[in-house]
Structure formats: structure tokens, C-alpha cells
PyMOL CGO cylinders between C-alpha atoms (Angstrom):
from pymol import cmd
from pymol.cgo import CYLINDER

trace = [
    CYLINDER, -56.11, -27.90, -116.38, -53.44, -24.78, -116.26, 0.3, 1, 1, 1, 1, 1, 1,
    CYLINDER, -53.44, -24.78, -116.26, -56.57, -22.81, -115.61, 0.3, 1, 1, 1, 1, 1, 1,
    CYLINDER, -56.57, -22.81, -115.61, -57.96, -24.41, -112.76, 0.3, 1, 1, 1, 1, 1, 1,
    CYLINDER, -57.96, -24.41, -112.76, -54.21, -24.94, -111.06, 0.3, 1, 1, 1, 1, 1, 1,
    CYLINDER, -54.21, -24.94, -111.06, -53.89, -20.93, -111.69, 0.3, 1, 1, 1, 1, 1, 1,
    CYLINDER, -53.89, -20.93, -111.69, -56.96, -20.54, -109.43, 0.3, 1, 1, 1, 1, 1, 1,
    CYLINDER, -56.96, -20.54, -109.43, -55.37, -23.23, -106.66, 0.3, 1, 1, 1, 1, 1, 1,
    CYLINDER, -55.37, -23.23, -106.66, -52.07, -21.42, -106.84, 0.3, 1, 1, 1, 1, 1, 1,
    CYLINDER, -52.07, -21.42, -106.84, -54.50, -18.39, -105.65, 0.3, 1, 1, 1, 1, 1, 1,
    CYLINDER, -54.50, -18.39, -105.65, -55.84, -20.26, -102.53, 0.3, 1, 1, 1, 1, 1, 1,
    CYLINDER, -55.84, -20.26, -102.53, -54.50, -17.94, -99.04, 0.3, 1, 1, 1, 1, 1, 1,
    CYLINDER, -54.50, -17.94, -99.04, -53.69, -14.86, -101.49, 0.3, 1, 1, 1, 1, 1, 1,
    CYLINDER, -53.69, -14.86, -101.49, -54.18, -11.35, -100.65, 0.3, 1, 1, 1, 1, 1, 1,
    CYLINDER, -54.18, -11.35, -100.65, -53.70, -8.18, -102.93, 0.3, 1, 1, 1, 1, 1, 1,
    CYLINDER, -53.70, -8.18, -102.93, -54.20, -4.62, -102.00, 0.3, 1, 1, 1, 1, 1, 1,
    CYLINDER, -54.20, -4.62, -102.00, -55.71, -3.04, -104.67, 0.3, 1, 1, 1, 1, 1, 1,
    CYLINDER, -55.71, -3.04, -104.67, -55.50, 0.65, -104.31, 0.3, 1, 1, 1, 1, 1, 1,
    CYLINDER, -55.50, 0.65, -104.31, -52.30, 2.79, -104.15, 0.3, 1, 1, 1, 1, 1, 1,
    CYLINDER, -52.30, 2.79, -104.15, -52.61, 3.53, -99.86, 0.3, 1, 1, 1, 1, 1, 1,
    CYLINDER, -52.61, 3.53, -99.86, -53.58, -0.67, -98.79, 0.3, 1, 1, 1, 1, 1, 1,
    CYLINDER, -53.58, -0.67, -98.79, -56.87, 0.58, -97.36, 0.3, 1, 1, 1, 1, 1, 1,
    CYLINDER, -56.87, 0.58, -97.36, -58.58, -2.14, -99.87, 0.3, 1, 1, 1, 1, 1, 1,
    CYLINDER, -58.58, -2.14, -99.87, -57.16, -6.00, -100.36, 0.3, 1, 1, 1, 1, 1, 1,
    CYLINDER, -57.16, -6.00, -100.36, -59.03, -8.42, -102.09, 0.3, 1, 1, 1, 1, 1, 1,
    CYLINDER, -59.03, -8.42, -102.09, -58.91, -11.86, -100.88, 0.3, 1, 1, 1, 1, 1, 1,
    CYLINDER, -58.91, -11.86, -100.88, -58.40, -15.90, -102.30, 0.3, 1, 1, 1, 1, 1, 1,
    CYLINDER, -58.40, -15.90, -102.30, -59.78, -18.82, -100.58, 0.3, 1, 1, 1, 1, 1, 1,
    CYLINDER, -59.78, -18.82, -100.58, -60.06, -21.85, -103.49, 0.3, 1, 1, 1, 1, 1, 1,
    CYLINDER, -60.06, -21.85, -103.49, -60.09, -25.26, -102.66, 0.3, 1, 1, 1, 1, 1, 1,
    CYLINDER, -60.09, -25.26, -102.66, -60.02, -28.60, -104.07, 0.3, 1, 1, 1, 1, 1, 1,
    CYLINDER, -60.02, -28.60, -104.07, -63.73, -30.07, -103.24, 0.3, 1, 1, 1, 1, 1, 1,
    CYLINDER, -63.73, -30.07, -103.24, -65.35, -33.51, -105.18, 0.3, 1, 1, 1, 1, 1, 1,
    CYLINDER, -65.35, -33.51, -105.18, -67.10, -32.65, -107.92, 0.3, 1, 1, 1, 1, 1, 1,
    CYLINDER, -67.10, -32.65, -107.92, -70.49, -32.68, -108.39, 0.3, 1, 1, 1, 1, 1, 1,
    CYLINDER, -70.49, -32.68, -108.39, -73.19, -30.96, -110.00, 0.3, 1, 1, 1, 1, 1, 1,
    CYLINDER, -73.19, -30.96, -110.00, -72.85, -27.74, -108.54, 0.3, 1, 1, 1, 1, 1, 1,
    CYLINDER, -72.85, -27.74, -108.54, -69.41, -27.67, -108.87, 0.3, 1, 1, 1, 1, 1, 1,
    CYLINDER, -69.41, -27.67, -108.87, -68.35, -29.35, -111.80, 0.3, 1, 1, 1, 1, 1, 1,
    CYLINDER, -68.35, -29.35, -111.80, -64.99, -28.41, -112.10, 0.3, 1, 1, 1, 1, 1, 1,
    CYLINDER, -64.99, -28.41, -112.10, -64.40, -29.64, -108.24, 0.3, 1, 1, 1, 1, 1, 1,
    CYLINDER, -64.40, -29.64, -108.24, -63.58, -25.89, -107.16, 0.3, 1, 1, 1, 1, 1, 1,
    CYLINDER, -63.58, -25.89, -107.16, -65.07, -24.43, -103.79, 0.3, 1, 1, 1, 1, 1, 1,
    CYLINDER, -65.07, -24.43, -103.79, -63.71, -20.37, -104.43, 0.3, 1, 1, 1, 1, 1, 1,
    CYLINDER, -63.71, -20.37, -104.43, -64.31, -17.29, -103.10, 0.3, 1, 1, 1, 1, 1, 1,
    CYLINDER, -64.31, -17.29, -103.10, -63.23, -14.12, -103.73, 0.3, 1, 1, 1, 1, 1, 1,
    CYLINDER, -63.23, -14.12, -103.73, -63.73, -10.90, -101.43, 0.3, 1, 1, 1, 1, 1, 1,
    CYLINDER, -63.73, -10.90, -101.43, -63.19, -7.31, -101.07, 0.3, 1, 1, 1, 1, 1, 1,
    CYLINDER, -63.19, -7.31, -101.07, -62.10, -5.82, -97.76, 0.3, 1, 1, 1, 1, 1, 1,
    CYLINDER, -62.10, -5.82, -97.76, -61.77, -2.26, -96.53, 0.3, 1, 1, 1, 1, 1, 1,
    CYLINDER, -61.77, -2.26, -96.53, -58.98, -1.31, -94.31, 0.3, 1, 1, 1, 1, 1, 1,
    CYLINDER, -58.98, -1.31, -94.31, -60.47, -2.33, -91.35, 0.3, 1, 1, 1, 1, 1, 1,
    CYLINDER, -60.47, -2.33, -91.35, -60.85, -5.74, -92.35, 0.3, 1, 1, 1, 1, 1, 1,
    CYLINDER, -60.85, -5.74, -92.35, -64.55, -5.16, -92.81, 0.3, 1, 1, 1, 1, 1, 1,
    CYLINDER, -64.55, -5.16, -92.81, -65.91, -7.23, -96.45, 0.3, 1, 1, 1, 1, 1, 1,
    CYLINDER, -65.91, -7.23, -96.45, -67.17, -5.08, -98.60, 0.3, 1, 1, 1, 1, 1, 1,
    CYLINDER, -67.17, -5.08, -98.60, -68.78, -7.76, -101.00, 0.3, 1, 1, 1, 1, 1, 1,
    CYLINDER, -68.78, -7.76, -101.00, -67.59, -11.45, -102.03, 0.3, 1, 1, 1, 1, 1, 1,
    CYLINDER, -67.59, -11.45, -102.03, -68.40, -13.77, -104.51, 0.3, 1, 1, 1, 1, 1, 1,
    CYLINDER, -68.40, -13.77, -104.51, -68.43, -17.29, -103.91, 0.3, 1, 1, 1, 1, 1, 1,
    CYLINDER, -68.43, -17.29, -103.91, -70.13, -20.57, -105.04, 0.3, 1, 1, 1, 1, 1, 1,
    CYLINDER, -70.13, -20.57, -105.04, -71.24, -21.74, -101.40, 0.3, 1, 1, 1, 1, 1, 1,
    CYLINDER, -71.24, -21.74, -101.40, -75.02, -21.66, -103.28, 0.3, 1, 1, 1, 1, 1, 1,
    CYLINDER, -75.02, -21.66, -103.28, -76.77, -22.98, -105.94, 0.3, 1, 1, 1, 1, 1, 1,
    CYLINDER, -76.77, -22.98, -105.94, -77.06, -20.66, -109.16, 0.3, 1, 1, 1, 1, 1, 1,
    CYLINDER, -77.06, -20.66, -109.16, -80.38, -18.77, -109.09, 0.3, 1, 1, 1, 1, 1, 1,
    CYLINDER, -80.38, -18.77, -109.09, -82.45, -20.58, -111.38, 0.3, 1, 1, 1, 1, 1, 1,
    CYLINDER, -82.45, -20.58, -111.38, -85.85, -19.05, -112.78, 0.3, 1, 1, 1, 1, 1, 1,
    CYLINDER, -85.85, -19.05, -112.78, -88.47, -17.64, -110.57, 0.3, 1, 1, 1, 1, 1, 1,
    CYLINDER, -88.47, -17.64, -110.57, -85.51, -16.99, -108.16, 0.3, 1, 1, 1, 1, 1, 1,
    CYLINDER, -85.51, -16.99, -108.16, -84.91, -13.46, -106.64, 0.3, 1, 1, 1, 1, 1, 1,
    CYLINDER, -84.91, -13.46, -106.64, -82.43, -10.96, -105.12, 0.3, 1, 1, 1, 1, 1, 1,
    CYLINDER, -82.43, -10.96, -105.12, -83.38, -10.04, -101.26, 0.3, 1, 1, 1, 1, 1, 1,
    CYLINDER, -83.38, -10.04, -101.26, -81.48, -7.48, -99.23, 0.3, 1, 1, 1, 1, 1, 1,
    CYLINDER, -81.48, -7.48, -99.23, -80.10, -9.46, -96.15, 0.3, 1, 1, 1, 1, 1, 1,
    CYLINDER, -80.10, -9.46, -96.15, -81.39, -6.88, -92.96, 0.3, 1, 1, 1, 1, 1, 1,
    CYLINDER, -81.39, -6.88, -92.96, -78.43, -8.67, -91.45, 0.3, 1, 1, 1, 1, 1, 1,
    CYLINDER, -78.43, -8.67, -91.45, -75.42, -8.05, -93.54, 0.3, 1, 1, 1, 1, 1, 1,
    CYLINDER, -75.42, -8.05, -93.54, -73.27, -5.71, -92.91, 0.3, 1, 1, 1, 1, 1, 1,
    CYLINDER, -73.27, -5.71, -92.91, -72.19, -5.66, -96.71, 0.3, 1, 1, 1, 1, 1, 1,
    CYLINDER, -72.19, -5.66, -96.71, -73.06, -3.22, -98.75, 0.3, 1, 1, 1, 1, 1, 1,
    CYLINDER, -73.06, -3.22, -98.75, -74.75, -5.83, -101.90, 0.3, 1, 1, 1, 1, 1, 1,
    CYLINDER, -74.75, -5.83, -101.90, -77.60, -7.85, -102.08, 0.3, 1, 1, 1, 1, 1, 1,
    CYLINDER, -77.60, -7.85, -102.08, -77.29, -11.50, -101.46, 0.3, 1, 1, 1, 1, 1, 1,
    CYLINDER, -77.29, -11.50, -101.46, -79.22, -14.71, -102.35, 0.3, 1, 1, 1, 1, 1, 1,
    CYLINDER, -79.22, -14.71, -102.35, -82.37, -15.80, -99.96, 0.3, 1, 1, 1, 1, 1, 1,
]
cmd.load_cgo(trace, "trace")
């Protein structure tokens, strides 16, 4: 379980990742029930924001994994830069 408190201890973090703190990347994990889309009884995400505030791209499990037969769809209204789920 060290792993999985390691990712808690995370939850409300921010780093700036770049030398000048135009870039942070930011921790939300909480403790959720588990289930069968998340297992380990995580809810996480993890983003990337510019100086501005403005997020860049995030990953998260807020949605089922893609399963076959799936596809990637640019979201028209996103104002990330990355494809997301549909």
C-alpha cells in the first residue's frame, strides 16, 4: 500500500516544472470506493498548466478505458491542445 499512500500524499500538490514557473503540473487524488473501474479505489488526475493557468493536457480516470472498436475524437470545444475521449 506505500504506493498508493505516495499518490494520496500527492492530493493538492503543485510543481513547476521548468526553470522560469511559467509551467506547474498539478495533483488532485482521492480516496473513492472501489469498483471496477477503479480497482485500487483511486479517483487521480494529473495536469499540465501554462503560466496563465490555462491546462495544457491532463490525464485522469474520470472515464472508462477505451475498449475495442473505441476511438480518439478531437473535442471542437477544448481549449487543450490533445485529443480526448468521445
Amino acid at each position: 500500500m506505500k504506493g498508493l499512500d505516495a499518490l494520496l500524499g500527492l492530493d493538492g500538490e503543485t510543481f513547476f516544472v521548468d526553470a522560469n514557473g511559467h509551467y506547474r503540473v498539478k495533483f488532485v487524488v482521492k480516496r473513492v470506493k472501489a469498483d471496477e473501474r477503479k480497482p485500487h479505489g483511486l479517483n487521480y488526475s494529473l495536469t499540465l498548466h501554462d503560466k496563465s493557468g490555462e491546462r495544457i493536457v491532463g490525464f485522469d480516470n474520470a472515464h472508462p478505458v477505451p475498449t475495442q472498436g473505441d476511438r480518439l475524437v478531437r473535442n471542437a470545444s477544448s481549449t487543450t491542445t490533445g485529443n480526448c475521449l468521445r
